[in-house]
C-alpha positions in Angstrom: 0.0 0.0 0.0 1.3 3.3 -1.2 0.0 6.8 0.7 0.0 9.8 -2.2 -0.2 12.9 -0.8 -3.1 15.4 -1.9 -2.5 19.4 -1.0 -5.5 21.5 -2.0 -7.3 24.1 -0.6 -4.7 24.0 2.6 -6.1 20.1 3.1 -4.1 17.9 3.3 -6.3 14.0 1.1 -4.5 10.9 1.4 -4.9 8.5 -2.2 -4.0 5.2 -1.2 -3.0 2.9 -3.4 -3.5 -0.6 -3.2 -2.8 -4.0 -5.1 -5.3 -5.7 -3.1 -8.3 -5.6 -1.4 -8.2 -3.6 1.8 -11.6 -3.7 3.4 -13.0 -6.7 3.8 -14.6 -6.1 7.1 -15.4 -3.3 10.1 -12.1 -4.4 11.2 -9.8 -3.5 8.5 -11.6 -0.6 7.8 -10.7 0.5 10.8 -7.0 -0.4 10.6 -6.7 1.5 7.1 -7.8 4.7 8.6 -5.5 4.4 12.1 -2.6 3.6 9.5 -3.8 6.4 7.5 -4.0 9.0 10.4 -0.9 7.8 11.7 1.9 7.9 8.6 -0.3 11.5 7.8 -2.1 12.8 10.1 -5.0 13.5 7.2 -8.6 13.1 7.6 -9.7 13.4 3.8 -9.0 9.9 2.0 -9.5 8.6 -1.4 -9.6 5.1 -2.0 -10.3 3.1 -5.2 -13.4 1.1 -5.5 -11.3 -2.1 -6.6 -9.7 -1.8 -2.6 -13.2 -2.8 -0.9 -15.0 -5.9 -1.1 -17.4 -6.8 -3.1 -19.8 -7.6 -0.4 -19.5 -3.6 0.7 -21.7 -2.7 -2.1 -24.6 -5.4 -1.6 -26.4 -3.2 1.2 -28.2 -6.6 2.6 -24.7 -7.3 4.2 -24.9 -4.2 6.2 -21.2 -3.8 5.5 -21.1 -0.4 3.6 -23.4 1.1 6.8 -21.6 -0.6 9.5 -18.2 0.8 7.7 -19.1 4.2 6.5 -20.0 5.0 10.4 -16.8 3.8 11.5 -15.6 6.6 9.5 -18.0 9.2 9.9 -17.4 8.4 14.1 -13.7 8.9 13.2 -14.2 12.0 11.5 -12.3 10.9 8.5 -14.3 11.7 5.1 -13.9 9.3 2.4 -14.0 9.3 -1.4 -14.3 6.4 -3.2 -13.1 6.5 -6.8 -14.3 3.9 -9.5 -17.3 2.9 -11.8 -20.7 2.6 -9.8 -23.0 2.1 -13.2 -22.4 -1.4 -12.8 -24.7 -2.3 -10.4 -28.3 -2.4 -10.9 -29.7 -2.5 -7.2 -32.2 0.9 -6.7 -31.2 0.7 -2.8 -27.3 1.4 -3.7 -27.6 4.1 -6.2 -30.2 5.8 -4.0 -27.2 5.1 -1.2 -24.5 6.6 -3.6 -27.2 9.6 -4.3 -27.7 10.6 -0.5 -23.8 9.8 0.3 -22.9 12.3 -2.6 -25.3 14.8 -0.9 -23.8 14.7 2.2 -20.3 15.8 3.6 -18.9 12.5 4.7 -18.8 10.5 2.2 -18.7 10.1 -1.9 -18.6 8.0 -4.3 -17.2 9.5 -7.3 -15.7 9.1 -11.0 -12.0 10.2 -10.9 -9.3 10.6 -8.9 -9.5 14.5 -9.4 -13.5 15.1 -9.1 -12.6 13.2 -5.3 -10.0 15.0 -4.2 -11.8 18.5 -5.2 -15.1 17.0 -3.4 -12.9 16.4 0.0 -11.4 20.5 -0.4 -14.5 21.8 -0.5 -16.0 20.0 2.8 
């Protein structure tokens, strides 16, 4: 796991870069955003979608909710970068709608559209 380092708008956003999956659970959600606020001190991330389990975005789990307050408790706000369009359940893309209406949490395109969402809030 690589840390990139995001100035903008005097805030400091972390990227992180991955080869594997790094959430999988409550657990190592948690763990990415101690070792996150620990090697940076930041509270804005960005993280690719390809870095969370699939099981995240299937919303009868209750993974994405159980995680995303993990990091709303924290106060670390949290991008994630990828393709959403492919999945066809009404209950996530209303989820992704409200997230990206809020001031926590986003769900976003590119790499640049997150890390200007995370300046602004």
């Amino acid at each position: 796991m690589k840390l990139n380092i995001i100035k903008q708008n005097e805030k400091t956003i972390v990227h992180v870069v991955h080869e594997e999956i790094l959430i999988t659970d409550v657990q190592s959600a948690l763990d990415l955003m101690a070792t996150v606020r620990y090697e940076t001190g930041a509270d804005r991330m960005i993280l690719d979608k390809a870095a969370i389990c699939e099981e995240f975005f299937d919303l009868k789990t209750k993974l994405a909710g159980e995680v995303l307050q993990k990091f709303t408790n924290y106060h670390v706000k949290l991008a994630i970068v990828g393709d959403f369009s492919v999945y066809t359940s009404k209950s996530l893309r209303d989820f992704i709608y409200e997230s990206n209406h809020g001031k926590d949490v986003f769900f976003l395109s590119t790499e640049e559209e997150a890390a200007a969402r995370l300046a602004e809030v």
